[in-house]
KOLGU-4560 file (N, C-alpha, C; in nm, 3 decimals, padded with zeros to 5 digits):
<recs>
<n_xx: -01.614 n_yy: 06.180 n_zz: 08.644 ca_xx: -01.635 ca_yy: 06.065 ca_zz: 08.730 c_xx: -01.763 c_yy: 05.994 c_zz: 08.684 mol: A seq: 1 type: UNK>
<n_xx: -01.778 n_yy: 05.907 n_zz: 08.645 ca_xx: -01.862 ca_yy: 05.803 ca_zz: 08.657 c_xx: -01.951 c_yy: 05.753 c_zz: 08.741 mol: A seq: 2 type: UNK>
<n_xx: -02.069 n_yy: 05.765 n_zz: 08.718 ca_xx: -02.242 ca_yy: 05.729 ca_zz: 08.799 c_xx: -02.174 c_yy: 05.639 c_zz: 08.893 mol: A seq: 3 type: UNK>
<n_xx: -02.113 n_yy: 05.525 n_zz: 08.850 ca_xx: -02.114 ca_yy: 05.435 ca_zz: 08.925 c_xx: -01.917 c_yy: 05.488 c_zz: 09.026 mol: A seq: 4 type: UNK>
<n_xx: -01.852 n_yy: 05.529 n_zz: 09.023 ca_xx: -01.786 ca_yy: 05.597 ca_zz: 09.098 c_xx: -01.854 c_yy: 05.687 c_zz: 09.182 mol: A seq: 5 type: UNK>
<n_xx: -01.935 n_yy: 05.745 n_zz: 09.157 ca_xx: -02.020 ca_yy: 05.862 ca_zz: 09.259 c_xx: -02.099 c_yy: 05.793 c_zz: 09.351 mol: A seq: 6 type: UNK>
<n_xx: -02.191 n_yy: 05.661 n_zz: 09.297 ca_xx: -02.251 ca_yy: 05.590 ca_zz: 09.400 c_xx: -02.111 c_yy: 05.541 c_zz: 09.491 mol: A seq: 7 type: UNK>
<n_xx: -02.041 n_yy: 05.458 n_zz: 09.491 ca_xx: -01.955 ca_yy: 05.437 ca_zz: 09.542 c_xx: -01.886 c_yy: 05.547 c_zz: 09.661 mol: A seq: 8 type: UNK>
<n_xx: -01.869 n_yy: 05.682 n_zz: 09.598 ca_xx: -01.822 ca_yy: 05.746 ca_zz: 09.662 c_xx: -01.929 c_yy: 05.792 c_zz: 09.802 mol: A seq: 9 type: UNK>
<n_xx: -02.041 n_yy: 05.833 n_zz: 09.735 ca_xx: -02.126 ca_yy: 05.870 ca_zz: 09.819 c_xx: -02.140 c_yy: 05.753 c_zz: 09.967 mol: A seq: 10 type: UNK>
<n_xx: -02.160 n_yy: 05.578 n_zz: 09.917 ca_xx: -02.154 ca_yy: 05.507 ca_zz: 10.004 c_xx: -02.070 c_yy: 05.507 c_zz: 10.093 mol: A seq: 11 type: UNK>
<n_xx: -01.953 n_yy: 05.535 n_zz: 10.035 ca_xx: -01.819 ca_yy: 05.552 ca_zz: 10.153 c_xx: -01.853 c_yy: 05.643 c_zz: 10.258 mol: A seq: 12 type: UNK>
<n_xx: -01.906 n_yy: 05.745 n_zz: 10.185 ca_xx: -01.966 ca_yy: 05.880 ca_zz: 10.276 c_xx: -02.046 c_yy: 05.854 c_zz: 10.375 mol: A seq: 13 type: UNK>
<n_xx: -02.134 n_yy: 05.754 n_zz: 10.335 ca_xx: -02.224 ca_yy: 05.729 ca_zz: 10.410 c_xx: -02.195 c_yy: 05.607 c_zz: 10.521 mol: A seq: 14 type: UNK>
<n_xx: -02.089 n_yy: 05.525 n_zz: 10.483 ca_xx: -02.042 ca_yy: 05.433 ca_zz: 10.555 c_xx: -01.987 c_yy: 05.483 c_zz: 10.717 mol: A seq: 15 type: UNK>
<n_xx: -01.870 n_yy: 05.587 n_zz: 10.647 ca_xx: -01.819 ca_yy: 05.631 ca_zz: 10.742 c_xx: -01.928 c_yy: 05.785 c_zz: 10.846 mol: A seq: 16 type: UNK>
<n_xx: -02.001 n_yy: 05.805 n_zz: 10.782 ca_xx: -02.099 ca_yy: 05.827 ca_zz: 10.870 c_xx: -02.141 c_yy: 05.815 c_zz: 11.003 mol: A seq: 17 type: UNK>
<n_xx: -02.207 n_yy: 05.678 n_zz: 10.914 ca_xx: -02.265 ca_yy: 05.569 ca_zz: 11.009 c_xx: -02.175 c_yy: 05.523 c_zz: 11.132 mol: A seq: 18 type: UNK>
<n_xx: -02.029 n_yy: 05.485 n_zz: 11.083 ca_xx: -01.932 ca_yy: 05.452 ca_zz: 11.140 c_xx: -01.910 c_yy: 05.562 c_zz: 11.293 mol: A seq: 19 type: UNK>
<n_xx: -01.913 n_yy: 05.673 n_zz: 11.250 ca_xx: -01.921 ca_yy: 05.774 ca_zz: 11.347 c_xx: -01.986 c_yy: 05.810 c_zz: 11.435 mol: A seq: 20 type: UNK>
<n_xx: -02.128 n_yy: 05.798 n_zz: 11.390 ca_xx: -02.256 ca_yy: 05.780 ca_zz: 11.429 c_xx: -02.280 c_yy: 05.670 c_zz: 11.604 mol: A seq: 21 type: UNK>
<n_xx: -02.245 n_yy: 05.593 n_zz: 11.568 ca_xx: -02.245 ca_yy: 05.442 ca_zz: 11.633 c_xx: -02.107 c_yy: 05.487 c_zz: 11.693 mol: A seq: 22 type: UNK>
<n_xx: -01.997 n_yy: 05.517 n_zz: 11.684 ca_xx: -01.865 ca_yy: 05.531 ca_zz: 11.761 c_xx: -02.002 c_yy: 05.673 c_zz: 11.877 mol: A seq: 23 type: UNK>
<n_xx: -02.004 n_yy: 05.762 n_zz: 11.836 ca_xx: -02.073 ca_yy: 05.870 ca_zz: 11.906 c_xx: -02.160 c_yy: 05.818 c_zz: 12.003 mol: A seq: 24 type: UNK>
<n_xx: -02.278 n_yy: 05.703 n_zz: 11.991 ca_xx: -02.360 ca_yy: 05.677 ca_zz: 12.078 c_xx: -02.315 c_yy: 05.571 c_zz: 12.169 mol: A seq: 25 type: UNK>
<n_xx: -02.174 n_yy: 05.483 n_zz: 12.110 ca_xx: -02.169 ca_yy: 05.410 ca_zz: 12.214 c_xx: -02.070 c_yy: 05.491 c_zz: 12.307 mol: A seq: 26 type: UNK>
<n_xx: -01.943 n_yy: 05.589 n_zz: 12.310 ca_xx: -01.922 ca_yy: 05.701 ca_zz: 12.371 c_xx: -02.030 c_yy: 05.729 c_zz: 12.438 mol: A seq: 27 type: UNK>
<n_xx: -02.135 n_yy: 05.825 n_zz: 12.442 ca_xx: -02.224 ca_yy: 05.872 ca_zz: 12.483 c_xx: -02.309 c_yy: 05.768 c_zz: 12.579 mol: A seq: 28 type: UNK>
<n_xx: -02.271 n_yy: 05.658 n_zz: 12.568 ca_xx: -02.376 ca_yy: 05.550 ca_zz: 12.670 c_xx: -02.273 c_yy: 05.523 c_zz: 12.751 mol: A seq: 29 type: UNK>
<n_xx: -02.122 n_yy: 05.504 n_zz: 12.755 ca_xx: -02.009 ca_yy: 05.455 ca_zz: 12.821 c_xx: -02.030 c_yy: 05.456 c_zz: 12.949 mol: A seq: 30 type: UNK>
<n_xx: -02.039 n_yy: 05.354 n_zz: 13.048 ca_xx: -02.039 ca_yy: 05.341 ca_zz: 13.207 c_xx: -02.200 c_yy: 05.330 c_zz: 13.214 mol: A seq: 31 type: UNK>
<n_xx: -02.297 n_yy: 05.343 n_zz: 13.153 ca_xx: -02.435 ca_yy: 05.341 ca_zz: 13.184 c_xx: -02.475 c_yy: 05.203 c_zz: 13.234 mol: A seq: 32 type: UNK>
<n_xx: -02.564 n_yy: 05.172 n_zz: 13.252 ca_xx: -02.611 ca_yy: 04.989 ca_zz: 13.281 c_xx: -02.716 c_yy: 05.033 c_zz: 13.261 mol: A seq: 33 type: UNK>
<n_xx: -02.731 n_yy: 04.925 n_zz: 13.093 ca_xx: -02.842 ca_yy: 04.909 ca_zz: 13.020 c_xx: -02.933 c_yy: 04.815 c_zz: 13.087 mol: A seq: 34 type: UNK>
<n_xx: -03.053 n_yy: 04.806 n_zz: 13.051 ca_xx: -03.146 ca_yy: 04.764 ca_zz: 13.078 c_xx: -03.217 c_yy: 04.686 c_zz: 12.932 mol: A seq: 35 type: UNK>
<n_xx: -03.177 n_yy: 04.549 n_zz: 12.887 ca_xx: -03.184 ca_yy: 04.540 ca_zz: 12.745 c_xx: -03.300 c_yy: 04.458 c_zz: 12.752 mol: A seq: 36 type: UNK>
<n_xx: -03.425 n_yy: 04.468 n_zz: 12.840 ca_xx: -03.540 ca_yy: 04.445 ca_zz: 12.838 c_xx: -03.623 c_yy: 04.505 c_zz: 12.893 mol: A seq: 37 type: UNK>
<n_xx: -03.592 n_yy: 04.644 n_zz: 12.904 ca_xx: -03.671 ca_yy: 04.795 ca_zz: 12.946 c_xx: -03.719 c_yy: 04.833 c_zz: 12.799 mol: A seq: 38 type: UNK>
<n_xx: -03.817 n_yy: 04.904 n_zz: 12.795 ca_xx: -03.904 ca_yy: 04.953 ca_zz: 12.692 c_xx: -03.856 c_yy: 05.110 c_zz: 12.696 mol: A seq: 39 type: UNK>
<n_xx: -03.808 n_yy: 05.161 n_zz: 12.617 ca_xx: -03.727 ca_yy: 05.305 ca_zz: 12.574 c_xx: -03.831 c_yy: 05.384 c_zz: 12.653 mol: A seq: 40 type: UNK>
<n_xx: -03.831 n_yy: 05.498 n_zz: 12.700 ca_xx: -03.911 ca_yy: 05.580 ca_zz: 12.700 c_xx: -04.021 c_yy: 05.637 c_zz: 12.617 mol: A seq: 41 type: UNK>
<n_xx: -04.176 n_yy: 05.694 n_zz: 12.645 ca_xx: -04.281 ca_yy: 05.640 ca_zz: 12.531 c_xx: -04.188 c_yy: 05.804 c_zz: 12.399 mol: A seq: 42 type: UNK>
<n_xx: -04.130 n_yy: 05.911 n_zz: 12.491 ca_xx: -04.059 ca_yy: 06.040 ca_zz: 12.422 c_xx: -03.926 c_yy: 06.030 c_zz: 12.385 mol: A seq: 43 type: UNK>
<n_xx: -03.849 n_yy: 05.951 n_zz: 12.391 ca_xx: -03.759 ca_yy: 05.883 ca_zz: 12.364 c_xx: -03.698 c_yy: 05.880 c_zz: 12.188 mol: A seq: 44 type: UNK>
<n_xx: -03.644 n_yy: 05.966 n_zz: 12.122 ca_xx: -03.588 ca_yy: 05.967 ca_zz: 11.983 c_xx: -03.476 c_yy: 05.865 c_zz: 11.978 mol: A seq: 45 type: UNK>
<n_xx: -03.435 n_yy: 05.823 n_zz: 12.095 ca_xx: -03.340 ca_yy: 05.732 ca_zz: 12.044 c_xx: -03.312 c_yy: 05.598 c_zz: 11.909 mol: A seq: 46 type: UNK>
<n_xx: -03.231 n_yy: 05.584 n_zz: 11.895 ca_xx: -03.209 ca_yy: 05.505 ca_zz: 11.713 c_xx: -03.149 c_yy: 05.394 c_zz: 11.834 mol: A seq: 47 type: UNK>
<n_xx: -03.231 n_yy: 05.277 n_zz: 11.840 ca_xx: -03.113 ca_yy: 05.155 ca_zz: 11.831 c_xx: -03.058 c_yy: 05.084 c_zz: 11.717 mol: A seq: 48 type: UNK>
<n_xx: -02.912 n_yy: 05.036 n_zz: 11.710 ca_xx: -02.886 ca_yy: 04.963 ca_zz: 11.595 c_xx: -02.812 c_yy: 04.871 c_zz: 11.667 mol: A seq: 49 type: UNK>
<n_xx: -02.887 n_yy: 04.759 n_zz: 11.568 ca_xx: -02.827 ca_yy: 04.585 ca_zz: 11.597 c_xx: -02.684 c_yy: 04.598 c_zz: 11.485 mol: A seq: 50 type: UNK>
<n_xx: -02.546 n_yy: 04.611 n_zz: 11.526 ca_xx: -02.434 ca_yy: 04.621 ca_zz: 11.468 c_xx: -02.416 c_yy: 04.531 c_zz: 11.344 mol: A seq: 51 type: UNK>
<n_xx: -02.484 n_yy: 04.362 n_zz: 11.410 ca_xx: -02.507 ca_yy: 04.267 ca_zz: 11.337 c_xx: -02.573 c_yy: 04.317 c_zz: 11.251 mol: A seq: 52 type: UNK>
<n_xx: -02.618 n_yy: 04.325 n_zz: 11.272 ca_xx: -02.718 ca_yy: 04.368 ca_zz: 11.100 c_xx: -02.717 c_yy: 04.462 c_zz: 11.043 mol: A seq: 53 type: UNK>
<n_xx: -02.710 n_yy: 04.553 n_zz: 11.086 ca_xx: -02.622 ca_yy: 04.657 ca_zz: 10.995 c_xx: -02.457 c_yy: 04.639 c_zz: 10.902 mol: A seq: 54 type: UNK>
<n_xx: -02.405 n_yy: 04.539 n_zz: 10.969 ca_xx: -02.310 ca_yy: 04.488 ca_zz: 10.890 c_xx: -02.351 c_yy: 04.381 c_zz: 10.783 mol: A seq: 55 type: UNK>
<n_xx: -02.429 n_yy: 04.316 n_zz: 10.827 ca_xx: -02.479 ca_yy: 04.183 ca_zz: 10.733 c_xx: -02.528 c_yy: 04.289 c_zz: 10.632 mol: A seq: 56 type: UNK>
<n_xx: -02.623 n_yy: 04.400 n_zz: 10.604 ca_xx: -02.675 ca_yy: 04.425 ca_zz: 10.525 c_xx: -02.508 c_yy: 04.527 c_zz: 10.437 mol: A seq: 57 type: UNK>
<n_xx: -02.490 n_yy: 04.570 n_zz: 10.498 ca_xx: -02.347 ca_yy: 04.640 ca_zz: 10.451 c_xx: -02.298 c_yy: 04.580 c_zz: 10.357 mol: A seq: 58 type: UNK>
<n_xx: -02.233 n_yy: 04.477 n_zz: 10.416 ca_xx: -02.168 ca_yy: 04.313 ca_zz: 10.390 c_xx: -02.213 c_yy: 04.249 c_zz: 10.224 mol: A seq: 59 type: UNK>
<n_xx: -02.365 n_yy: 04.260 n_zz: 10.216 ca_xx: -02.441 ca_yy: 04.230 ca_zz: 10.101 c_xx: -02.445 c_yy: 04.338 c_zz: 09.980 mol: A seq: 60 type: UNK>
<n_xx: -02.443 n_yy: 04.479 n_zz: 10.046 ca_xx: -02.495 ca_yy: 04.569 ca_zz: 09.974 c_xx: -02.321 c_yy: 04.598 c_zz: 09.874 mol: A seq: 61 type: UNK>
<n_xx: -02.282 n_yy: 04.580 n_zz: 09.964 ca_xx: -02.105 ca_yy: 04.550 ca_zz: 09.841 c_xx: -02.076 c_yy: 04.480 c_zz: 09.843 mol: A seq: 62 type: UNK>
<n_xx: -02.104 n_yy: 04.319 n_zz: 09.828 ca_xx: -02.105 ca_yy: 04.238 ca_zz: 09.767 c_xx: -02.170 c_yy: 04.205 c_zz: 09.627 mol: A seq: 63 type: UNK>
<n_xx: -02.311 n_yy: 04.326 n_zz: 09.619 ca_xx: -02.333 ca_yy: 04.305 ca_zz: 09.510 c_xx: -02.284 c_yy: 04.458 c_zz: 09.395 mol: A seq: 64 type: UNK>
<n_xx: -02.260 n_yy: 04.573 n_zz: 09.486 ca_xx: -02.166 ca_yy: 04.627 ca_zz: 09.415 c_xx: -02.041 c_yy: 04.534 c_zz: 09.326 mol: A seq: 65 type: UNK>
<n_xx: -01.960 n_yy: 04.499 n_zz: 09.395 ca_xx: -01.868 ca_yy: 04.414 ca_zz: 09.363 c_xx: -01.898 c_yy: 04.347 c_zz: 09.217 mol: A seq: 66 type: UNK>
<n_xx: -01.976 n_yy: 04.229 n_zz: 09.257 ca_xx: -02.025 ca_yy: 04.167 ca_zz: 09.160 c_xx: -02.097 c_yy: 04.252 c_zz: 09.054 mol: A seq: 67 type: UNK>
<n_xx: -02.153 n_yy: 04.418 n_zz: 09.024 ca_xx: -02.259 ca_yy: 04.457 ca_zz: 08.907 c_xx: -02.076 c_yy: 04.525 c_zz: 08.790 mol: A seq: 68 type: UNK>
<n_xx: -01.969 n_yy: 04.572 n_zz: 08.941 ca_xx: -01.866 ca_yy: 04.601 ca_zz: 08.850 c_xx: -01.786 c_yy: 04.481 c_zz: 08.788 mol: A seq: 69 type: UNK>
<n_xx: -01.765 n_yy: 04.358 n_zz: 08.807 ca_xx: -01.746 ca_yy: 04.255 ca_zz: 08.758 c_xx: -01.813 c_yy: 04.262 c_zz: 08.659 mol: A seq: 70 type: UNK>
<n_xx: -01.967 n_yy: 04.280 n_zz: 08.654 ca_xx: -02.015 ca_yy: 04.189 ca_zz: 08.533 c_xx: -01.976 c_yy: 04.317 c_zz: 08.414 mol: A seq: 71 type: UNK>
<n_xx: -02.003 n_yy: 04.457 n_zz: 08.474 ca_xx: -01.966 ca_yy: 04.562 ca_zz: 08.377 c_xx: -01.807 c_yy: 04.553 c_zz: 08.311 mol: A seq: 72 type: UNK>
<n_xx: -01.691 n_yy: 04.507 n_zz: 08.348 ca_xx: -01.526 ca_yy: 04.507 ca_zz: 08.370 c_xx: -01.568 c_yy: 04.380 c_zz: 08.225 mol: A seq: 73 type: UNK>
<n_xx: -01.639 n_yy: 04.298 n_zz: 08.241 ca_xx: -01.644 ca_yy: 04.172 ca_zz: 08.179 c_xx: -01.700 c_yy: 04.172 c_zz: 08.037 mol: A seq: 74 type: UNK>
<n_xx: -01.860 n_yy: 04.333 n_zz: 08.043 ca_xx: -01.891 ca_yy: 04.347 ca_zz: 07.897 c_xx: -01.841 c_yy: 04.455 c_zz: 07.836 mol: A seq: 75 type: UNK>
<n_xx: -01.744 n_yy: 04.532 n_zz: 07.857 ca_xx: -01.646 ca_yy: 04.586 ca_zz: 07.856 c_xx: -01.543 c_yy: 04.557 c_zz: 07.822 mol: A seq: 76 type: UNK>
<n_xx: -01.468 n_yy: 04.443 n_zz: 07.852 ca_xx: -01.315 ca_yy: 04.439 ca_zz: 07.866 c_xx: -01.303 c_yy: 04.304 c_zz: 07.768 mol: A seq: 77 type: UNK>
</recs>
């Protein structure tokens, strides 16, 4: 397998992770009433994630995958 197959693979790994991750905490908050201008607790480990942006950066980060195997397919092929 190929460096650049393994990154790939690993990202998937990590995609769906994440994917799980975020399915798990919004489960875990279900029926609560947030308070989305309360200050977390000061002991508080909680992770917030803005979905938006975690996708935008997603969104980019294989987009330029995309495009480095293009340019490789191109000095190659």
């Amino acid at each position: 397998m190929s460096e650049v197959s393994r990154a790939v693979s690993k990202l998937s790994q990590i995609v769906s992770n994440l994917e799980g991750s975020v399915d798990h905490l919004e489960i875990s908050l279900a029926g609560e009433q947030r308070d989305m201008f309360a200050a977390p607790p000061a002991n508080s480990n909680a992770v917030r994630l803005d979905k938006a942006s975690v996708t935008k950066k997603l969104n980019l980060a294989i987009a330029k995958i995309e495009e480095i195997l293009e340019e490789g397919e191109q000095a190659h092929g």
